[in-house]
N, C-alpha and C positions, 0 to 999 in steps of 0.2 A: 590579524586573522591567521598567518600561520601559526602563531602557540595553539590554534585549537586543536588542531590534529595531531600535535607532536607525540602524544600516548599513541597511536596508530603506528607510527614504525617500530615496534614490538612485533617480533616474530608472531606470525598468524596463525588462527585455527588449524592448521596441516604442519606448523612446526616447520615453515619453511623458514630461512636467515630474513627473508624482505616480504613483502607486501604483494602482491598478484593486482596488477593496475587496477582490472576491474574490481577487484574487492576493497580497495583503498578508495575508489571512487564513488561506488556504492555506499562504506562507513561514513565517509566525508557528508554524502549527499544528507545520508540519512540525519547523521547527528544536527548538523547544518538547521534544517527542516523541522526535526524536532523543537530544537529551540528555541527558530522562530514560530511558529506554533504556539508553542507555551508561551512564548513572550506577548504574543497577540493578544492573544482567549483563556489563556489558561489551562489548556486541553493539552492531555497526553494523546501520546500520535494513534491511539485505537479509537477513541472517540473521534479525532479528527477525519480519520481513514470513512467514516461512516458518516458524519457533516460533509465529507468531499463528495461521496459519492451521491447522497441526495442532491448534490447542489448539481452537479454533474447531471444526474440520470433522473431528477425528480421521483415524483411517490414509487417506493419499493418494496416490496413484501423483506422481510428481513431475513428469511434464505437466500434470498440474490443480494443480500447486503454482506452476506457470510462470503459467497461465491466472490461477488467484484472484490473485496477487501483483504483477500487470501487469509481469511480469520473462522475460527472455527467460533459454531453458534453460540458458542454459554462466553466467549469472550466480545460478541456483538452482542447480546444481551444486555452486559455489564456495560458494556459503551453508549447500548441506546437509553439505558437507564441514567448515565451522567447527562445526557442530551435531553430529558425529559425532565429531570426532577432538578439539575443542578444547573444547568444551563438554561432551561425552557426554550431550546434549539427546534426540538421534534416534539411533534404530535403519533399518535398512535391513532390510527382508522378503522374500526371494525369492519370485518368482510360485510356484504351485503347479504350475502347467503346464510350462514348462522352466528353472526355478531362476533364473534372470536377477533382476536386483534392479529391482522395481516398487513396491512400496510404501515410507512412511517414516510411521512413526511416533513419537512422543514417548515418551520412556523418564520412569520414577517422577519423575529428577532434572529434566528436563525440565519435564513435568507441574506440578510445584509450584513450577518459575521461572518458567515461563511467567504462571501462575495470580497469582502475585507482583507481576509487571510489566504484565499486562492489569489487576488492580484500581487500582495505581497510577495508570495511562493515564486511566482509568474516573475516578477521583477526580481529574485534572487536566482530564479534560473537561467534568465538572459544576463544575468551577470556575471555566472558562473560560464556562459556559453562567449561570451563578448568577445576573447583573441580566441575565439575559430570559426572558421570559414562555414558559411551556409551551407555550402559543399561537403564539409565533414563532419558537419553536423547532422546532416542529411545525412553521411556513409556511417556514422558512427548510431545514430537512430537503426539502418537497417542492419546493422551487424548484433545488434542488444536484441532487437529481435529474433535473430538467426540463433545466439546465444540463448535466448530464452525456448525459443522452442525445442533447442540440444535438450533443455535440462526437464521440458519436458515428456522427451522423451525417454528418459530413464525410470525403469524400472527401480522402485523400492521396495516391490511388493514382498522381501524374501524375508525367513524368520525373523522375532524377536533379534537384536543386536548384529543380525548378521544380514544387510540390503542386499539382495541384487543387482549389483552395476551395469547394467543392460540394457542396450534399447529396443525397446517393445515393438515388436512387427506393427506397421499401423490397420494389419485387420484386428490386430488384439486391442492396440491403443483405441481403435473407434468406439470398443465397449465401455472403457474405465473413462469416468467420470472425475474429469480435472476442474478444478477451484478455477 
């Protein structure tokens, strides 16, 4: 299992000499995940991201599928499109009000791949967590959080090629609209 990662101690996106723990942990997971994934079902991880989240949060209108999956809509499109036509995972729901298609649900086949591939993920996560304490696991859960909410509080909103590195006053943050 270590030759997989061994491409990752190449200098990082920032051009630093090593790796930034959390961002080796992060590629790690992610690659990891992906693979079994693919190895499951056959499903690239954007299609997966939108199978987890039905299975998770049952029937969705497919804006809140854009929102939980931090994906922008023409690339949940494309994922509920391999869940439909090439998987037969999801179903599409016409609204009730004027028939237009709003919801997406998981069908039986769906249901029980899904259910498949999330115990597997589950059993590769407790395995990846196994030499550390529930204790740090617990402090390391609420620091990822702490971490996540740093970043979103930064400011990208500034021109083309040139962001804003800034944290957003939270009267300003309560307006802008985060994924």
């Amino acid at each position: 299992m270590a030759g997989l990662f061994e491409d990752r101690l190449a200098p990082n996106c920032l051009g630093e000499d090593r790796l930034v723990p959390l961002e080796a942990a992060a590629r790690a997971w992610a690659d990891v995940s992906a693979q079994t994934v693919k190895r499951l079902c056959g499903l690239a991880i954007e299609p997966w991201s939108v199978a987890a989240a039905l299975h998770r949060h049952g029937m969705l209108p497919q804006s809140r599928l854009s929102a939980l999956c931090h994906t922008h809509k023409v690339a949940i499109s494309r994922a509920v499109d391999v869940l439909v036509q090439q998987k037969q995972w999801v179903v599409r729901l016409p609204s009730g009000s004027d028939g237009r298609i709003r919801h997406l649900i998981l069908t039986e086949k769906g249901l029980a791949e899904a259910a498949i591939v999330a115990a597997a993920l589950a059993d590769l996560r407790d395995l990846c967590l196994a030499e550390i304490s529930e204790g740090d696991v617990a402090q390391m859960h609420a620091l990822l959080l702490r971490v996540k909410e740093g970043v979103r509080r930064i400011d990208l909103r500034g021109p083309p090629g040139k962001p804003r590195f800034q944290v957003i006053p939270d009267s300003v943050r309560a307006e802008i609209k985060f994924a």
